[in-house]
Rosetta silent file (secondary structure, phi, psi, omega in degrees, C-alpha in Angstrom):
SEQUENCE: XXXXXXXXXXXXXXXXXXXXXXXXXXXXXXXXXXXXXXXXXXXXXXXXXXXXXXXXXXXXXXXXXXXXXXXXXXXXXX
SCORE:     score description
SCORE:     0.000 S_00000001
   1 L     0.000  -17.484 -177.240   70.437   18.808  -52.719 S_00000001
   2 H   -98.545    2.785  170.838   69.967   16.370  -50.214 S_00000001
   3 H   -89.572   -6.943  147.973   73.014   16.910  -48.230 S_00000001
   4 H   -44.051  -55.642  162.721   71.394   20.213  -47.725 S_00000001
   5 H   -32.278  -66.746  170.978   68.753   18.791  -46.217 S_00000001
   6 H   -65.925  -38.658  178.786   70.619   16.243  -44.114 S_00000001
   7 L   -90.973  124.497  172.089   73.251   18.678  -42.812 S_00000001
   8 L  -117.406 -176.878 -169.507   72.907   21.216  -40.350 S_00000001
   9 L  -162.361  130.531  179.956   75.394   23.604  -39.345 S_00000001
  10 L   -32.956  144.027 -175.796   76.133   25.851  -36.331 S_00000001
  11 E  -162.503  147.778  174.326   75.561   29.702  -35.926 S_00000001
  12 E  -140.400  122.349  175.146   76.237   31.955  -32.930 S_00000001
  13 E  -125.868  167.010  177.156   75.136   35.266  -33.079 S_00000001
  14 L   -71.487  165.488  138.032   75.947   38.440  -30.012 S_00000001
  15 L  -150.625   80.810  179.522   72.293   39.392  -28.291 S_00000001
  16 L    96.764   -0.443 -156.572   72.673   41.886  -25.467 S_00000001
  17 L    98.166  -10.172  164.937   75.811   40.752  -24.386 S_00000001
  18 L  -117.053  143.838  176.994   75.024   37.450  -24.453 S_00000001
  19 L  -103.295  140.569 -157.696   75.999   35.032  -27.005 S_00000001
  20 E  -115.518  123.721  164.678   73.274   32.460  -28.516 S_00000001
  21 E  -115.544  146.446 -173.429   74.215   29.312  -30.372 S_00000001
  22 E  -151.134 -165.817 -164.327   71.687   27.478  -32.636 S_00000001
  23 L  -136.910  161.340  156.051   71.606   25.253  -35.682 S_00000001
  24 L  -166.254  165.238  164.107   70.281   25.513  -38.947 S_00000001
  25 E  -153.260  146.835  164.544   69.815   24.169  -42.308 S_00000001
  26 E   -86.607  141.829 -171.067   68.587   24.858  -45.924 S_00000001
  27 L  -170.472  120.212  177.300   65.781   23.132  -47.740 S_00000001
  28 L    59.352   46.410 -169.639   64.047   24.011  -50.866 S_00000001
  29 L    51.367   26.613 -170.813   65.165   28.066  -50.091 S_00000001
  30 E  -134.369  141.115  169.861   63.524   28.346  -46.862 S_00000001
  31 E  -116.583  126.592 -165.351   66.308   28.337  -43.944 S_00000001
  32 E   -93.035   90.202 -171.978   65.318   26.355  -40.837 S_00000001
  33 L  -133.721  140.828 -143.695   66.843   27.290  -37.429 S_00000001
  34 L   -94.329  153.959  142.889   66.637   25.090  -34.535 S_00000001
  35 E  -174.006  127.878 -168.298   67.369   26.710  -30.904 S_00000001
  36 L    60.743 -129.893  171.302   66.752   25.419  -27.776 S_00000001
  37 L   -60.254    7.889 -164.829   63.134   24.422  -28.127 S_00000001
  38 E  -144.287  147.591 -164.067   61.937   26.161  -31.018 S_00000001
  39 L  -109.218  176.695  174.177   62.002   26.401  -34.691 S_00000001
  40 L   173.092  139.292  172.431   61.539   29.441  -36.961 S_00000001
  41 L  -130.359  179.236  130.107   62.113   29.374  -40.976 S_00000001
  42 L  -168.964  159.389  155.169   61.630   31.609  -44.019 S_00000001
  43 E   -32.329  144.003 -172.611   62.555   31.921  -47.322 S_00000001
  44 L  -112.842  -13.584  177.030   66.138   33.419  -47.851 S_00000001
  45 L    65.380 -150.133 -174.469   65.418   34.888  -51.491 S_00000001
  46 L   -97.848   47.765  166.906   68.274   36.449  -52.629 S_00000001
  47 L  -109.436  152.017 -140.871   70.060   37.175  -49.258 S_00000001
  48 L  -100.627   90.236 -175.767   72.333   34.455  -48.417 S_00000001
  49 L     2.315  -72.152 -158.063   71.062   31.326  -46.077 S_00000001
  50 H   -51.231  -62.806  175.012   73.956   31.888  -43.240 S_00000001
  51 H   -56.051  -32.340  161.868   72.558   35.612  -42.763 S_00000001
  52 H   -49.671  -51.224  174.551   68.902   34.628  -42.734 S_00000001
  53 H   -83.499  -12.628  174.556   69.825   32.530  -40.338 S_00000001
  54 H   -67.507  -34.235  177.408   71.403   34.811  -37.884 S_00000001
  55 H   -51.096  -59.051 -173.560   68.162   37.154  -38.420 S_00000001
  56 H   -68.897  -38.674  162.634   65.965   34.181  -37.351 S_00000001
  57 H   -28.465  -68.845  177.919   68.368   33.390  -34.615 S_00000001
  58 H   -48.258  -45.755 -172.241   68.390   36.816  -33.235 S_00000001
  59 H   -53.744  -58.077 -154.221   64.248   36.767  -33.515 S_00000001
  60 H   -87.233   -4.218  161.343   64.141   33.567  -31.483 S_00000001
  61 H   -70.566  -63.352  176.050   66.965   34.969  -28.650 S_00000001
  62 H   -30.594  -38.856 -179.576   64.547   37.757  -28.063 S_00000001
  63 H   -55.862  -52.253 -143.273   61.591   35.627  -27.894 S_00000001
  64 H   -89.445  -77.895  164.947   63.318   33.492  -25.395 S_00000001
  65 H    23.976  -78.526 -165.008   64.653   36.934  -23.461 S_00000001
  66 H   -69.215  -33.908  154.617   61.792   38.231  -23.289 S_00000001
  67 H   -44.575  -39.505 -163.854   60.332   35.151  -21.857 S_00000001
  68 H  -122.500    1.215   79.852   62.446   34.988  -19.463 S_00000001
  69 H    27.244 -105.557  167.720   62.059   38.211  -18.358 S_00000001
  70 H   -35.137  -69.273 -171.613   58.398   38.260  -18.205 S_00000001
  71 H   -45.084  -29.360  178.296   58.911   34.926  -16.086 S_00000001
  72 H   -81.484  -36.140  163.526   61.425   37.316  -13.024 S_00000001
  73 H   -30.156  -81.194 -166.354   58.640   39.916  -13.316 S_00000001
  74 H   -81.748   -3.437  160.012   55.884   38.249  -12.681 S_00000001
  75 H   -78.712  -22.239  153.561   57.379   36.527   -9.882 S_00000001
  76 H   -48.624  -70.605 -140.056   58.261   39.401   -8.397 S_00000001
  77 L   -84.149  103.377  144.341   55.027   41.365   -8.549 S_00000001
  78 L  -103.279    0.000    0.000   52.285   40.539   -5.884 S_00000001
């Protein structure tokens, strides 16, 4: 169990046409995935760590998106 812990392991998911790479790892049944600056976890139950983590990926490319986004917007708009 602890090279779970110790080991992370790569994930790329599609978003928009753009492709996102991130990291993750499992510990204690909650999947951990690192990209760019930000973390996001949950339990994977009985769905299968690797897919969990593409879910949270995909959560935190939007996030980021959307962010950056927001950021061309409001620079725009006076």
């Amino acid at each position: 169990m602890v090279e779970d812990y110790e080991t992370t392991q790569e994930i790329e998911i599609e978003f928009n046409g753009v492709w996102f790479r991130g990291r993750y790892r499992v510990m204690n049944g909650t999947v951990i995935v690192y990209f760019e600056n930000e973390i996001k976890f949950a339990s994977h139950d009985m769905n299968r760590p690797d897919m969990v983590a593409r879910w949270l990926l995909t959560d935190l490319a939007r996030r980021v998106e959307s962010r950056k986004r927001k950021a061309v917007s409001g620079g725009h708009s006076s």
